[in-house]
DOMARMAR-175909 format. One record per atom (N, C-alpha, C): residue in three letters; x, y, z. Coordinates in steps of 0.05 Angstrom, whole numbers, padded with zeros to 5 digits, always signed. Example, Ala and Ser with C-alpha at 12.3 -4.5 7.8 and 13.67 -1.06 7.14 Angstrom:
! residues 2
ALA+00264-00114+00156ALA+00246-00090+00156ALA+00264-00066+00156SER+00257-00045+00142SER+00273-00021+00143SER+00258+00001+00157
//
This chain:
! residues 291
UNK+00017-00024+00000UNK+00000+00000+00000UNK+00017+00025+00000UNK+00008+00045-00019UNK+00029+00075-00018UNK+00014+00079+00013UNK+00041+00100+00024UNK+00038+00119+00047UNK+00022+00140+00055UNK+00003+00149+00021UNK-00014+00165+00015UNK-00037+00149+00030UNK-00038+00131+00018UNK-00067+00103+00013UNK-00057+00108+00050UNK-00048+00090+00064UNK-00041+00087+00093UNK-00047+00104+00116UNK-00038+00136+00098UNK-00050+00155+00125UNK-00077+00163+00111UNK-00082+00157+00086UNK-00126+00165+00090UNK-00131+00147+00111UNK-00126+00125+00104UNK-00145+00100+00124UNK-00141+00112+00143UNK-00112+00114+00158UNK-00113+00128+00194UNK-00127+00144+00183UNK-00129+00164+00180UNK-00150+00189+00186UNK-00161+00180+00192UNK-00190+00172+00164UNK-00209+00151+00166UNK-00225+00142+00193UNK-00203+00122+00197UNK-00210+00104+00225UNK-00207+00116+00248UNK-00193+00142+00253UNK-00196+00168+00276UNK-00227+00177+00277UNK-00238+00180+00256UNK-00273+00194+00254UNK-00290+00169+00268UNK-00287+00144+00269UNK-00304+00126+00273UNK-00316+00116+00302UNK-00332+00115+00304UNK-00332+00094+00333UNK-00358+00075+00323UNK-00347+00057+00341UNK-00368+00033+00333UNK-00382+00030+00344UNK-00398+00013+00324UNK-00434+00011+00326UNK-00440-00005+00348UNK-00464-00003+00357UNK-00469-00018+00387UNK-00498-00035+00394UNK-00499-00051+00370UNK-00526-00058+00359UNK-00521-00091+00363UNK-00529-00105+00371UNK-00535-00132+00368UNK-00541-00149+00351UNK-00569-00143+00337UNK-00583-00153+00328UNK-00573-00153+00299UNK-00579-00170+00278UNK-00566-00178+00255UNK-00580-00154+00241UNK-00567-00147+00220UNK-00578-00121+00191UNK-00594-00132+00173UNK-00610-00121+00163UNK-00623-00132+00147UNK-00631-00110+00115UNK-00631-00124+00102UNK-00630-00106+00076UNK-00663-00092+00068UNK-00667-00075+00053UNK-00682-00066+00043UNK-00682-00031+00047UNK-00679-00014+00067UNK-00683+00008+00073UNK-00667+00029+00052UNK-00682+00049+00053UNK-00668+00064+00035UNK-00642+00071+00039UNK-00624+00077+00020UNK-00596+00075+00026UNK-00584+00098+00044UNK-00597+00120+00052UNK-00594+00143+00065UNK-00596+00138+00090UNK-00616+00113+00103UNK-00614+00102+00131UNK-00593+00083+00135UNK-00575+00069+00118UNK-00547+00054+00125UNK-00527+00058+00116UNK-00523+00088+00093UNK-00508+00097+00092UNK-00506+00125+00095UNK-00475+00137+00108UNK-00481+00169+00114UNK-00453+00181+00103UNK-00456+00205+00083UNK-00439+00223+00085UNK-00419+00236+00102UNK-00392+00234+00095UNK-00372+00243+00119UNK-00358+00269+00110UNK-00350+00271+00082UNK-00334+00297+00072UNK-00330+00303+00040UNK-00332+00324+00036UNK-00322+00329+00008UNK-00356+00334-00013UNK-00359+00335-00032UNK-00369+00348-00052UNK-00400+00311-00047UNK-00403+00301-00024UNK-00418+00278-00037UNK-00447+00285-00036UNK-00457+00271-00053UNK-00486+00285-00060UNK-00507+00258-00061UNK-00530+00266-00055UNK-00552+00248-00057UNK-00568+00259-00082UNK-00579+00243-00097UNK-00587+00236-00123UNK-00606+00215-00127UNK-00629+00219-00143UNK-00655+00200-00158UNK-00663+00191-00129UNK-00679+00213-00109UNK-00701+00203-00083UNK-00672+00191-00065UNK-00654+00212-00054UNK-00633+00196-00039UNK-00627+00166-00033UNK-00635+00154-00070UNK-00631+00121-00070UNK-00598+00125-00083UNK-00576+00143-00084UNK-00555+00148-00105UNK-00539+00158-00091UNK-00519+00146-00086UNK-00493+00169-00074UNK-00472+00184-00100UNK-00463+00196-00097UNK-00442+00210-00123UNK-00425+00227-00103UNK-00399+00207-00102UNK-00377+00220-00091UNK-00363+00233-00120UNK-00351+00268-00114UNK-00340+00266-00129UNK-00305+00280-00120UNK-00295+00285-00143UNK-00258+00298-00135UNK-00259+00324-00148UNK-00241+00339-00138UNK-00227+00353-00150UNK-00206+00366-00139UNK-00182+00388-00150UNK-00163+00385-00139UNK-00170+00396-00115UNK-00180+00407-00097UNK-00184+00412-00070UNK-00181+00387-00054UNK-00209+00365-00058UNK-00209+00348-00034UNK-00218+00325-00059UNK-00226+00303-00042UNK-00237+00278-00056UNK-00265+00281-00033UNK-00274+00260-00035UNK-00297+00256-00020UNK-00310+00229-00011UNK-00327+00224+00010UNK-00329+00194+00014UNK-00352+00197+00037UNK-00355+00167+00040UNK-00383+00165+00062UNK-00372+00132+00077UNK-00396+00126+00094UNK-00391+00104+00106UNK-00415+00087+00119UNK-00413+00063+00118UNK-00443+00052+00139UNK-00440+00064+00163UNK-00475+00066+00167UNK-00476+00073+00197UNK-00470+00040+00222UNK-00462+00028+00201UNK-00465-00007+00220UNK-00441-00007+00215UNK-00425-00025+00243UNK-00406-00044+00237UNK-00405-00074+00241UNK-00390-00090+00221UNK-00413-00119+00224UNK-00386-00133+00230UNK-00395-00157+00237UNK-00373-00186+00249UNK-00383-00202+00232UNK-00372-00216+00213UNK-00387-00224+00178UNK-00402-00209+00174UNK-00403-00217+00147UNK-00428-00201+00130UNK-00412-00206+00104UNK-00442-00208+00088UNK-00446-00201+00056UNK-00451-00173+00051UNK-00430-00162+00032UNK-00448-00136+00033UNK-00437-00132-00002UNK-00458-00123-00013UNK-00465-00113-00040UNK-00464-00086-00045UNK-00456-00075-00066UNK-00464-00048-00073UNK-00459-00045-00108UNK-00473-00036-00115UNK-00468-00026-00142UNK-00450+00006-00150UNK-00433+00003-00160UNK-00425+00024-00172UNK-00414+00031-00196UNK-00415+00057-00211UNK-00420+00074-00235UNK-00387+00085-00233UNK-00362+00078-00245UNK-00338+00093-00235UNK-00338+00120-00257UNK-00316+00131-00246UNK-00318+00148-00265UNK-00301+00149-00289UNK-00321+00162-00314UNK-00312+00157-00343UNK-00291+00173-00355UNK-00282+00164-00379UNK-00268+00184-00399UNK-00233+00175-00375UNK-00221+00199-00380UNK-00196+00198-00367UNK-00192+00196-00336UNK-00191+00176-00323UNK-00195+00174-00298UNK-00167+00171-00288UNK-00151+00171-00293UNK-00109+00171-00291UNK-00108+00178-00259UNK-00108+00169-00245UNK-00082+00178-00222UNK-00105+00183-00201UNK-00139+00173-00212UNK-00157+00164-00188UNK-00164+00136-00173UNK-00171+00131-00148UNK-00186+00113-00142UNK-00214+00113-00127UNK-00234+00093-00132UNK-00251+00088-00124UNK-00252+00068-00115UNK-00258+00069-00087UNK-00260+00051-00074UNK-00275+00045-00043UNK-00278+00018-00045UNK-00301+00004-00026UNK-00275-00013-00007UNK-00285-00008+00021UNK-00270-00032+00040UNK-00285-00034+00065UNK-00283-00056+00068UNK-00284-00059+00100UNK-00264-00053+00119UNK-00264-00038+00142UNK-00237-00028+00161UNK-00247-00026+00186UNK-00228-00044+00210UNK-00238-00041+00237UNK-00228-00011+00237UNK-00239-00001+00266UNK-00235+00025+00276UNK-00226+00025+00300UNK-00206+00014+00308UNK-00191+00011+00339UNK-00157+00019+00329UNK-00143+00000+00338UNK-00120+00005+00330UNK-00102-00004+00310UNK-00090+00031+00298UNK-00083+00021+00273UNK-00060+00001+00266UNK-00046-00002+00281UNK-00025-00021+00269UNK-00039-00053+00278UNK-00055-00062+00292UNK-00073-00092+00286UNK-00100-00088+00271UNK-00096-00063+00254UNK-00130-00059+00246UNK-00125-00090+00230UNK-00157-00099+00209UNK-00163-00109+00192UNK-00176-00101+00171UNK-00173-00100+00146UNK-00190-00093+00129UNK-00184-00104+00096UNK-00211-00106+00082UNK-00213-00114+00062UNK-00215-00091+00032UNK-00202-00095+00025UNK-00201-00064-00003UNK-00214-00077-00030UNK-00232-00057-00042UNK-00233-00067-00069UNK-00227-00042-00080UNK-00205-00027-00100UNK-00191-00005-00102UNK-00196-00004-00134UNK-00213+00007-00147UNK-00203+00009-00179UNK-00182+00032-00190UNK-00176+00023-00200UNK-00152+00046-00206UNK-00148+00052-00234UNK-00165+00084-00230UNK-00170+00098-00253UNK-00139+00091-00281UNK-00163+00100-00310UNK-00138+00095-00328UNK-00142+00117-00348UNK-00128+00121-00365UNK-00129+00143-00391UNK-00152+00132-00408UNK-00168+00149-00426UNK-00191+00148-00440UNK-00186+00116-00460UNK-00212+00090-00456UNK-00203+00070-00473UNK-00186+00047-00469UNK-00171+00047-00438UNK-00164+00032-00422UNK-00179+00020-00401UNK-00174-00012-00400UNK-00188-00018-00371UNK-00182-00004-00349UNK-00204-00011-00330UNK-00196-00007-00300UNK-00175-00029-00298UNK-00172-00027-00274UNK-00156-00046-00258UNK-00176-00050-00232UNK-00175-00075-00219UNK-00186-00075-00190UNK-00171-00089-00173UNK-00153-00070-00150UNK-00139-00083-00138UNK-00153-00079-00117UNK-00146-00105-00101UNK-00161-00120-00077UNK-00130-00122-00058UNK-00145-00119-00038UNK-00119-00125-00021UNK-00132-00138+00013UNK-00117-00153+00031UNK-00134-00156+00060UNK-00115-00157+00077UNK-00129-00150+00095UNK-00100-00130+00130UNK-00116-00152+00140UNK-00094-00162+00162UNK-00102-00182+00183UNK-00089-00177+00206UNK-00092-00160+00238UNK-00080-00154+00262UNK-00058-00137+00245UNK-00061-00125+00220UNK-00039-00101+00218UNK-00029-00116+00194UNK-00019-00132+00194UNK-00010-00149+00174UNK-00016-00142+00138UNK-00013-00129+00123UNK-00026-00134+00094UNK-00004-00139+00077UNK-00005-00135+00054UNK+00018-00146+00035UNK+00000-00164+00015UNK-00021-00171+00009UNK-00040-00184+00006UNK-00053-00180-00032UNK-00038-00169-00051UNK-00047-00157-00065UNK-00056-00174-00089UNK-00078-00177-00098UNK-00078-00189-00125UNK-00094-00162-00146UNK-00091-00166-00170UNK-00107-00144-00190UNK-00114-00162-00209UNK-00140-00143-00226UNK-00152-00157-00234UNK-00164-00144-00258UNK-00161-00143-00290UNK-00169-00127-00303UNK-00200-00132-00307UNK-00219-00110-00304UNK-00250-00120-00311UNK-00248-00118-00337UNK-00262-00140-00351UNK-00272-00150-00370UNK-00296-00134-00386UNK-00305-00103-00376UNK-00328-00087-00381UNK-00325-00061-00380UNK-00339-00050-00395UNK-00333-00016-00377UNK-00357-00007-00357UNK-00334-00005-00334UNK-00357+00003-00317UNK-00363+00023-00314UNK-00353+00043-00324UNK-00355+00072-00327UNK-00385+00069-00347UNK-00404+00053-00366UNK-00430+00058-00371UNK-00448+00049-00356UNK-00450+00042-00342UNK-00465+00023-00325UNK-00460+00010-00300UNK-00486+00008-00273UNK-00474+00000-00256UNK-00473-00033-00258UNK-00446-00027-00231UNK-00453-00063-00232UNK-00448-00077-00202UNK-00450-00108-00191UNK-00448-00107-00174UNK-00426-00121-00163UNK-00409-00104-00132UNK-00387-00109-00120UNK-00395-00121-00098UNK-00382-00145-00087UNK-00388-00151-00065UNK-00356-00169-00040UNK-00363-00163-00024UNK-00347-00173-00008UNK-00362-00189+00009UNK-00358-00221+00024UNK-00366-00237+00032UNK-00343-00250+00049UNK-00352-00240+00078UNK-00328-00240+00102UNK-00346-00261+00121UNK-00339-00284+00123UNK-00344-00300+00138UNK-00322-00312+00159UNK-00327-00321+00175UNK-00300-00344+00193UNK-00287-00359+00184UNK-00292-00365+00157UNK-00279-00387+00141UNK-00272-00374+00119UNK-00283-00356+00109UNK-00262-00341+00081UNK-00271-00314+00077UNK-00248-00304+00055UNK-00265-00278+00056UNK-00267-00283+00018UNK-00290-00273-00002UNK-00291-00285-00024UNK-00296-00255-00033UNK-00281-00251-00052UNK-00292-00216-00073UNK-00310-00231-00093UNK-00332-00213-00100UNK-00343-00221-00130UNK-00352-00191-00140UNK-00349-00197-00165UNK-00353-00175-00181UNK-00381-00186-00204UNK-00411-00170-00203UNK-00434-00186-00212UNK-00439-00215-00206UNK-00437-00222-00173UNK-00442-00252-00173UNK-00423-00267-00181UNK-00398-00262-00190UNK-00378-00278-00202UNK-00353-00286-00185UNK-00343-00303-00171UNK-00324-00296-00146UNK-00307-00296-00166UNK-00284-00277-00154UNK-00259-00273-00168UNK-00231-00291-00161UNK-00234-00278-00121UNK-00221-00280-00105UNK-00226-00287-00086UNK-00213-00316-00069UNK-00220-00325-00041UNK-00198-00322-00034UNK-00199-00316+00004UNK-00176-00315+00025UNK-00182-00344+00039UNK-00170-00356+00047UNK-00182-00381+00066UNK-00164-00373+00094UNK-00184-00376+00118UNK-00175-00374+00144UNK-00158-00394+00151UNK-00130-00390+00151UNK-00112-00409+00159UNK-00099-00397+00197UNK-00117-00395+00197UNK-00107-00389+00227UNK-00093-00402+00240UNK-00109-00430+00237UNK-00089-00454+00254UNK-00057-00457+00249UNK-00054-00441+00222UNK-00028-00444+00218UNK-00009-00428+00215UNK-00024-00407+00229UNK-00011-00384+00233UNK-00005-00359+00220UNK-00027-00358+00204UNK-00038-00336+00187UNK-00056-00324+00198UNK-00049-00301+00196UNK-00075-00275+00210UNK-00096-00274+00192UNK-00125-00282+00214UNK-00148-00279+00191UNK-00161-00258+00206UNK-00176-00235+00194UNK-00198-00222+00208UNK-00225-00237+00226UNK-00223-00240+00243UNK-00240-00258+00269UNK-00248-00249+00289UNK-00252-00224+00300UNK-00243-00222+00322UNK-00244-00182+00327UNK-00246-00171+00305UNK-00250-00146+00309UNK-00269-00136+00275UNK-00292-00115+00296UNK-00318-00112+00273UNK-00309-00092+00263UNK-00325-00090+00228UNK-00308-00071+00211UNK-00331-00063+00197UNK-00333-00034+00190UNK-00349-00006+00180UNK-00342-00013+00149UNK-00361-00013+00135UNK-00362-00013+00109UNK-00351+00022+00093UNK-00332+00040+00090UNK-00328+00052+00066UNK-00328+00063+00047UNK-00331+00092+00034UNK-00333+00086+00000UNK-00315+00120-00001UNK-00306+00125-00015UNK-00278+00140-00020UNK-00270+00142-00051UNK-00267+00163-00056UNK-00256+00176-00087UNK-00238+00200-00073UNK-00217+00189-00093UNK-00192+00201-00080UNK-00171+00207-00096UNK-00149+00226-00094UNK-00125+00225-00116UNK-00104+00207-00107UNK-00088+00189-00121UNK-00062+00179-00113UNK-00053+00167-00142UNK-00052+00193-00156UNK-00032+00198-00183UNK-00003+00189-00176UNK+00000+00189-00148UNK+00037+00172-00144UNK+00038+00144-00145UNK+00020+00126-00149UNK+00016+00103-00149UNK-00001+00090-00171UNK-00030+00107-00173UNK-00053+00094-00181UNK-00049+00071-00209UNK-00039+00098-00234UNK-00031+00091-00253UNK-00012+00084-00270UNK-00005+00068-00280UNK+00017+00053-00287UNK+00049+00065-00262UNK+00040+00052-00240UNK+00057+00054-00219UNK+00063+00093-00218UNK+00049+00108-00221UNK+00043+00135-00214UNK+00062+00150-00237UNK+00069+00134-00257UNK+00076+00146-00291UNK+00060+00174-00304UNK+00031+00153-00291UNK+00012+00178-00315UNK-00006+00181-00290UNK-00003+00213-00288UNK-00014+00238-00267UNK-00048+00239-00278UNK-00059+00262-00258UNK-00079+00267-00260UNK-00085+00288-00276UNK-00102+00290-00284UNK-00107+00304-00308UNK-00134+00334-00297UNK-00124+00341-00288UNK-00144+00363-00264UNK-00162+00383-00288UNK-00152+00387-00317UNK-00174+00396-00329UNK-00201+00385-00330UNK-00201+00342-00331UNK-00217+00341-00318UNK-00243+00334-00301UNK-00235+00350-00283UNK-00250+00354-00254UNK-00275+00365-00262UNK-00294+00358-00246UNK-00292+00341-00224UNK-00292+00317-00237UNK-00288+00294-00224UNK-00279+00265-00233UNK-00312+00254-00211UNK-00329+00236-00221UNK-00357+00226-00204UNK-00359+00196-00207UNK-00366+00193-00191UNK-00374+00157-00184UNK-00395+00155-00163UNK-00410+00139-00174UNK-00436+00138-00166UNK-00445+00107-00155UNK-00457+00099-00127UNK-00461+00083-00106UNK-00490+00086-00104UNK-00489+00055-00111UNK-00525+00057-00106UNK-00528+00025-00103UNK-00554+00028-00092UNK-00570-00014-00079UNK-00546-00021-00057UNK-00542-00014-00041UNK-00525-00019-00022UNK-00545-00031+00000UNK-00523-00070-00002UNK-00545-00097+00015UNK-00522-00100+00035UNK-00532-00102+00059UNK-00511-00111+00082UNK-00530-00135+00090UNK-00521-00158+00095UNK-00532-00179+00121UNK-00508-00189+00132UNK-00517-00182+00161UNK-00494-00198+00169UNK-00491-00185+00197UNK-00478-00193+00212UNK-00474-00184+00243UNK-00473-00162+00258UNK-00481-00149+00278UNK-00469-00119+00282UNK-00459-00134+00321UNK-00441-00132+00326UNK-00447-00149+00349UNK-00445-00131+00372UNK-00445-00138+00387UNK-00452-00117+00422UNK-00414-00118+00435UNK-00398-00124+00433UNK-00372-00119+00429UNK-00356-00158+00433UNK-00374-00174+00430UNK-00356-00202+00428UNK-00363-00213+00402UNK-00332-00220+00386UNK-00344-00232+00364UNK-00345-00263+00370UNK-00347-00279+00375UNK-00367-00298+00381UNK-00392-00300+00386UNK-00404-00279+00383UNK-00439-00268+00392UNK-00445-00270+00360UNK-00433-00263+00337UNK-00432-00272+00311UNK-00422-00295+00296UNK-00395-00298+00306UNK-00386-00322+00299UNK-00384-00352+00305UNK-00406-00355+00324UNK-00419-00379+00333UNK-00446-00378+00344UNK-00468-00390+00331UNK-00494-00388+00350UNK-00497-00409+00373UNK-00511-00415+00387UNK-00515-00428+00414UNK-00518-00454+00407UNK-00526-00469+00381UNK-00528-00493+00378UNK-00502-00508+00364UNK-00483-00489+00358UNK-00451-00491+00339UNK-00457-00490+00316UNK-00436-00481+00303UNK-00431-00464+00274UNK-00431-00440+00266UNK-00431-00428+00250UNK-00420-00403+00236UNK-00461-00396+00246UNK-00460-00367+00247UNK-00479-00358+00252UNK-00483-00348+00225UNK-00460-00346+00211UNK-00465-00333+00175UNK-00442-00347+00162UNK-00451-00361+00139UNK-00434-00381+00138UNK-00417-00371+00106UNK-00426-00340+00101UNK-00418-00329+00081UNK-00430-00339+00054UNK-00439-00352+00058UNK-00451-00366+00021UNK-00451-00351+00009UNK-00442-00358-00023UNK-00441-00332-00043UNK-00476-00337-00057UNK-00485-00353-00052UNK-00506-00362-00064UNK-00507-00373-00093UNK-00477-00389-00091UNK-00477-00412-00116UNK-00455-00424-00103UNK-00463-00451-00117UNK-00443-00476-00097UNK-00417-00468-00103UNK-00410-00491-00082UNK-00378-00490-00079UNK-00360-00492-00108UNK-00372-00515-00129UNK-00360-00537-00149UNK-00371-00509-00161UNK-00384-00491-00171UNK-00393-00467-00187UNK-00366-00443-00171UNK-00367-00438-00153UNK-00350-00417-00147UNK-00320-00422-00151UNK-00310-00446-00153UNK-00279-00458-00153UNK-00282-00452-00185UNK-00300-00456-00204UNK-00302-00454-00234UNK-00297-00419-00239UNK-00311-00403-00221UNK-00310-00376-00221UNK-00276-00363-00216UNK-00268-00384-00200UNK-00241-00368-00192UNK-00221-00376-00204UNK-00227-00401-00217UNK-00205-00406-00249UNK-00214-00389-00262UNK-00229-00384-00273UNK-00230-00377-00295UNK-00221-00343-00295UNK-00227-00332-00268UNK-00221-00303-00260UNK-00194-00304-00254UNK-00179-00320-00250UNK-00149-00329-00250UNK-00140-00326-00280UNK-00143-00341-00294UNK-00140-00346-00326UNK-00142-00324-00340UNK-00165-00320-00336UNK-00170-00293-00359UNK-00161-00268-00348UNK-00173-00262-00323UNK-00168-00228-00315UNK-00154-00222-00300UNK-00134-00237-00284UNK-00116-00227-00257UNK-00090-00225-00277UNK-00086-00204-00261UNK-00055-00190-00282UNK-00032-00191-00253UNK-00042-00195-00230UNK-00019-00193-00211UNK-00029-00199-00187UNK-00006-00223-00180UNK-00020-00230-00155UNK+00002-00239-00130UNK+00000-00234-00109UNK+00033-00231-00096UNK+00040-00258-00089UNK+00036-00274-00093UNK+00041-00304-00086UNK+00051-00320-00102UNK+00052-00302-00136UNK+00074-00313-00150UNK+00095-00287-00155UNK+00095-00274-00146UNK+00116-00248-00147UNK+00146-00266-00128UNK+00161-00268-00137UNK+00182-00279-00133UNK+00209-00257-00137UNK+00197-00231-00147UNK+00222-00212-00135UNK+00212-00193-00111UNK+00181-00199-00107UNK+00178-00175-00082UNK+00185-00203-00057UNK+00180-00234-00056UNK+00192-00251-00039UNK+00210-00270-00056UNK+00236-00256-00051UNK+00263-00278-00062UNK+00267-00296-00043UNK+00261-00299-00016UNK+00268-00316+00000UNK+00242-00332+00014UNK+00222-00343-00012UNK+00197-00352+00001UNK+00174-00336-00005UNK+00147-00343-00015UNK+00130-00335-00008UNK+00120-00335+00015UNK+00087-00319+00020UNK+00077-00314+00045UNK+00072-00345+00050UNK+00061-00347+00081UNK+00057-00382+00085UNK+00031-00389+00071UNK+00005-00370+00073UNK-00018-00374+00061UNK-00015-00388+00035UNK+00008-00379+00017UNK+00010-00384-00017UNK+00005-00399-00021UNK+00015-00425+00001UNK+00030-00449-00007UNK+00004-00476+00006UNK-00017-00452+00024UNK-00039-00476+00031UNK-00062-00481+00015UNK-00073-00503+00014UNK-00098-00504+00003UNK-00122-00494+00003
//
């Protein structure tokens, strides 16, 4: 992660305190009651069912759930922004809000490109502080005409990205073997448009293009289920009779989702750190190498 990307999140997770709700989330309410504006130019749009963060060279802008959950599925559709998008990102994560060097959190980061180029979607996941975690992933669409849907699926047993129902990317909880999994501290869903022209695009080559501004991306159908817990995660991550209280299902089988993540391997991942063998010359991470 750039040092740019590192102190938003601290900021970020300075504004937060967590939610103090028990009872599981449930989807349907208009998006203005589970999600709220925090800074910058963001606007509500079509019966405050629409968020539209937008940039310019002043500030970027962003919002966040009013919930923090211990699992959860959570969905959102979004519209990135079109034409020359160079040296922006848009982006969705999950991030605890306690302390920053054991935070956890899950990134789905697109990273704006020059007019006629894909996005890119880099994903990344922090475990007790821990990240390094990066795979990318070129979309296959332009999402700059149309929305579409992102989802992150954080359970006790994995954490799975899908992009329209399609898993891309699974984490598997190797705890037992000594891999940090997120378990254990609840995390605020996110959404952020931002500059990091030192990184974004082709490794921060090609800058931002501030004629232009404002740069908009647009957040809308935003589904959470999933835990908000009263401060133990075991109040989520096990119910009273045993087992996962949310067992994360993407809502297509297992033998369907392993088909999803070849094939999102094959065709669209352009970088993934577990075969990078000059950022680890002496070994990959331990996760690489488990099943």
């Amino acid at each position: 992660m750039a040092p740019a990307r590192a102190r938003l999140l601290a900021s970020l997770s300075a504004l937060a305190l967590i939610a103090a709700s028990s009872s599981p989330v449930t989807a349907g309410e208009p998006i203005t009651d589970k999600l709220e504006k925090l800074w910058g130019q963001t606007q509500l749009l079509n019966g405050d069912q629409t968020i539209a963060l937008s940039l310019d060279r002043a500030m970027g802008s962003g919002f966040r759930s009013k919930t923090s959950y211990m699992f959860a599925r959570i969905d959102i559709d979004i519209k990135l922004v079109p034409k020359n998008s160079a040296g922006t990102v848009t982006t969705v994560y999950l991030i605890s809000e306690k302390q920053w060097k054991t935070h956890d959190e899950i990134d789905l980061e697109f990273l704006g490109n020059v007019t006629g180029q894909p996005y890119t979607l880099h994903t990344n996941i922090f475990a007790n502080g821990e990240g390094g975690r990066e795979v990318q992933f070129r979309l296959w669409f332009d999402p700059t005409e149309d929305f579409h849907t992102y989802s992150i699926i954080w359970s006790s047993d994995q954490i799975v990205i899908l992009v329209d129902n399609m898993a891309i990317r699974q984490f598997k909880n190797h705890w037992d073997a000594g891999v940090p999994f997120p378990v254990y501290q609840p995390m605020r869903l996110y959404g952020v448009l931002w500059d990091a022209d030192d990184w974004a695009t082709e490794g921060g080559r090609i800058k931002t293009d501030w004629s232009q501004a404002p740069f908009v991306a647009y957040f809308q159908n935003y589904r959470a289920q999933g835990c908000a817990p009263s401060g133990f995660s075991w109040v989520c991550g096990q119910d009273p009779f045993g087992g996962d209280w949310f067992d994360g299902g993407a809502g297509i089988s297992d033998v369907k989702q392993q088909q999803q993540l070849r094939e999102a391997r094959d065709k669209y991942m352009i970088y993934d750190y577990c075969t990078d063998a000059v950022r680890f010359p002496d070994g990959f991470p331990k996760e690489c190498g488990l099943p």
